[in-house]
N, C-alpha and C positions, 0 to 999 in steps of 0.2 A: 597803219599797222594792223590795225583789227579787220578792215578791207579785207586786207591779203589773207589773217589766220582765216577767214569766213571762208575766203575763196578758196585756200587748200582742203579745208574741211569737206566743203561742197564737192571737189574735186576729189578727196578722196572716197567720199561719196558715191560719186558715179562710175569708179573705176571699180566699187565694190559693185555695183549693179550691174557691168557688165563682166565682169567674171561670171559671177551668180549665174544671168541669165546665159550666158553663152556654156555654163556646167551643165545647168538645168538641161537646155534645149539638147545638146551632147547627151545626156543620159535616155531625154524622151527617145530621140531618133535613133539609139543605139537598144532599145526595149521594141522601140517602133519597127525595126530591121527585123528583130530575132522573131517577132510575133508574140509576144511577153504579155503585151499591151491590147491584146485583141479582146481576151475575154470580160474585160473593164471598159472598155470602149463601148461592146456592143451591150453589156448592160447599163450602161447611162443613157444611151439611145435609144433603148425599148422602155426606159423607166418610163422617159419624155414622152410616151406615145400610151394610146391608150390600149389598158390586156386585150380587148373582143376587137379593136381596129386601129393597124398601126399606121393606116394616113390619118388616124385623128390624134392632135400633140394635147397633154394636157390641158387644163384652162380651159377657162371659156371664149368667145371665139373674138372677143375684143383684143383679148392675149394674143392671139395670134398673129392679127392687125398690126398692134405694137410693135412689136418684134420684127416684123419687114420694114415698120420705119427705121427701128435702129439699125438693123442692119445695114439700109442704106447709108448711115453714117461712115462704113467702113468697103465702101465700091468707090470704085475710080474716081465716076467722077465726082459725086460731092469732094472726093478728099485732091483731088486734082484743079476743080473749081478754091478749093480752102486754101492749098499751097501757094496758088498762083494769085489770090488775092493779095496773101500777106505777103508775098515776095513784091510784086507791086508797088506796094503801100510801105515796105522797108527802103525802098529803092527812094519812091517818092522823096521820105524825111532823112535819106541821105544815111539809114543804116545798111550798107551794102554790104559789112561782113558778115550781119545774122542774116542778113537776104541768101550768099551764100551759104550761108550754114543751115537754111532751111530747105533749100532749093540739092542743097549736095545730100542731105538725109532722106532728103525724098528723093531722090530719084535713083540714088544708089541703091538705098530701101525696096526698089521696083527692083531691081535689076537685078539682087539677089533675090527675091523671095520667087522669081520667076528661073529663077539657074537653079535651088533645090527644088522644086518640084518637079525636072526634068528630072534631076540627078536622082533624087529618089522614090520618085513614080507610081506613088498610090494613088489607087484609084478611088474614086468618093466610094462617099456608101453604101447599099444597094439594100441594107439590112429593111432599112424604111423609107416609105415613098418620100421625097426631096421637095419639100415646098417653098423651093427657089428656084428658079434655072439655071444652072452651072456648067460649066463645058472645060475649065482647066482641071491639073490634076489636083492633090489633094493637102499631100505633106509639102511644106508648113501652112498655115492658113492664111492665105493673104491679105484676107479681112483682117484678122487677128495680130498679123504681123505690122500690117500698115499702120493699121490705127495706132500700136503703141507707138511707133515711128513718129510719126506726125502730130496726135495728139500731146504726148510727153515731149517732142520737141518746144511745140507750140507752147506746150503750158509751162516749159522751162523757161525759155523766151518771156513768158508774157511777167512770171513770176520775178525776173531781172529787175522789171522797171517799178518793184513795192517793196518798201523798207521793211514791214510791221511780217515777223516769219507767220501771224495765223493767216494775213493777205495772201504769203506766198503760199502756206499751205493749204488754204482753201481751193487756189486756184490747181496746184497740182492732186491734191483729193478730186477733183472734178476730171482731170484729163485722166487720171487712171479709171476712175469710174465709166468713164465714157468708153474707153477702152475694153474693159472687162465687160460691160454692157454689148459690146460690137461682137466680140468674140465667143460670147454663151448665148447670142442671139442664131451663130452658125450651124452650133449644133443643136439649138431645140428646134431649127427649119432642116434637122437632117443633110444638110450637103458639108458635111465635117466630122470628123471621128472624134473626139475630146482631144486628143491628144495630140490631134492637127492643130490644136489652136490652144492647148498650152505651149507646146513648141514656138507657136506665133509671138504669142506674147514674151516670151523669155527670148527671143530673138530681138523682136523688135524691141524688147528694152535696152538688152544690151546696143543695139543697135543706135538707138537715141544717145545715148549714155555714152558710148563710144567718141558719135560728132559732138557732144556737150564738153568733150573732154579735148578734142580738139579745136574748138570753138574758144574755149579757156583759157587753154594755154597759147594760142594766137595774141589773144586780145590783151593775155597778161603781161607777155614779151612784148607787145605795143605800150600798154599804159608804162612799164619799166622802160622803158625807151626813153617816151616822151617827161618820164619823172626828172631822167639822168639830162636830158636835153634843159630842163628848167631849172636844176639843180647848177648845170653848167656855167649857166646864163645868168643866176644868182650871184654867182662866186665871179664872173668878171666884172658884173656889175660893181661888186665890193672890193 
């Protein structure tokens, strides 16, 4: 019984996060449409860069360094390499529904964040030179989106298998962190507006949040299944 309150709790939980995130992102991309959102954009952009030269980003020049490792955090392929490990290794030990339910949040994950950015067709930034190479378009940020996708999947997932909630919550502190790390690493290398990758992130959370919620309700009509199957099985016995 307390299983289950935990479980609705969590669940309603998630369904608050992706409301949130899916109002949020609706409000950005409707500010982001009108042009609302331009002159906050491009001063966060220029803050990041130095007054006398704006290929030079704050910091000093180890910061910079940084910041292209974590960004790799949130490109293809490390997180294509990340997905396809843990799908693997779930298959392996015979968990195939969270295999599917990593494997369906990521790749659906791709599949939209790559259908808005036609749909809405911003071009990167041109405010300050781009110290990354970039070639898609802009709005939502795919870094920013994927990563909450996958990381916040991932650290749902992994947070399942610890009883003690500061286990769970340390591991989910770390996947938003990580997250939020991918996503403000976009725009201090310039190839992101802010508001391309807040939109990311309140997608991609609802977007997590969404499959955690179908993930849940799956697996909860299974364990009720298999309760009433042994329940059955009790009662003939007796």
């Amino acid at each position: 019984m307390m299983r289950r309150a935990r479980g609705e709790i969590a669940a309603l939980a998630a369904l608050a996060v992706a409301a949130l995130g899916l109002l949020t992102f609706a409000e950005v991309a409707d500010e982001m449409a009108e042009g609302d959102s331009h002159v906050i954009d491009e001063q966060i952009l220029l803050a990041l860069r130095s007054p006398t030269n704006p290929s030079d980003p704050i910091g000093p020049g180890w910061v910079e360094l940084g910041v292209s490792d974590v960004t790799a955090l949130g490109g293809y392929i490390v997180l294509t390499f990340l997905v396809v490990s843990v799908v693997v290794y779930l298959l392996v030990i015979g968990k195939w529904r969270n295999a599917v339910m990593v494997s369906g949040a990521s790749v659906s994950g791709v599949f939209l964040s790559e259908l808005l950015k036609v749909q809405f067709g911003r071009p990167r930034p041109e405010l300050v030179p781009q110290l990354a190479e970039v070639h898609s378009l802009s709005f939502p940020s795919g870094h920013a989106m994927l990563s909450a996708v996958i990381y916040l999947t991932l650290g749902a997932l992994l947070a399942r298998f610890h009883k003690r909630k500061r286990e769970r919550a340390l591991i989910m502190v770390y996947a938003v962190l990580v997250t939020m790390m991918v996503g403000a690493s976009r725009v201090y290398l310039g190839v992101h507006w802010p508001t391309d990758v807040l939109a990311g992130w309140a997608l991609g959370a609802a977007w997590a949040a969404v499959w955690w919620l179908v993930a849940w309700r799956f697996l909860r009509d299974r364990q009720e299944t298999e309760d009433d199957i042994r329940e059955t099985d009790a009662n003939i016995m007796h």
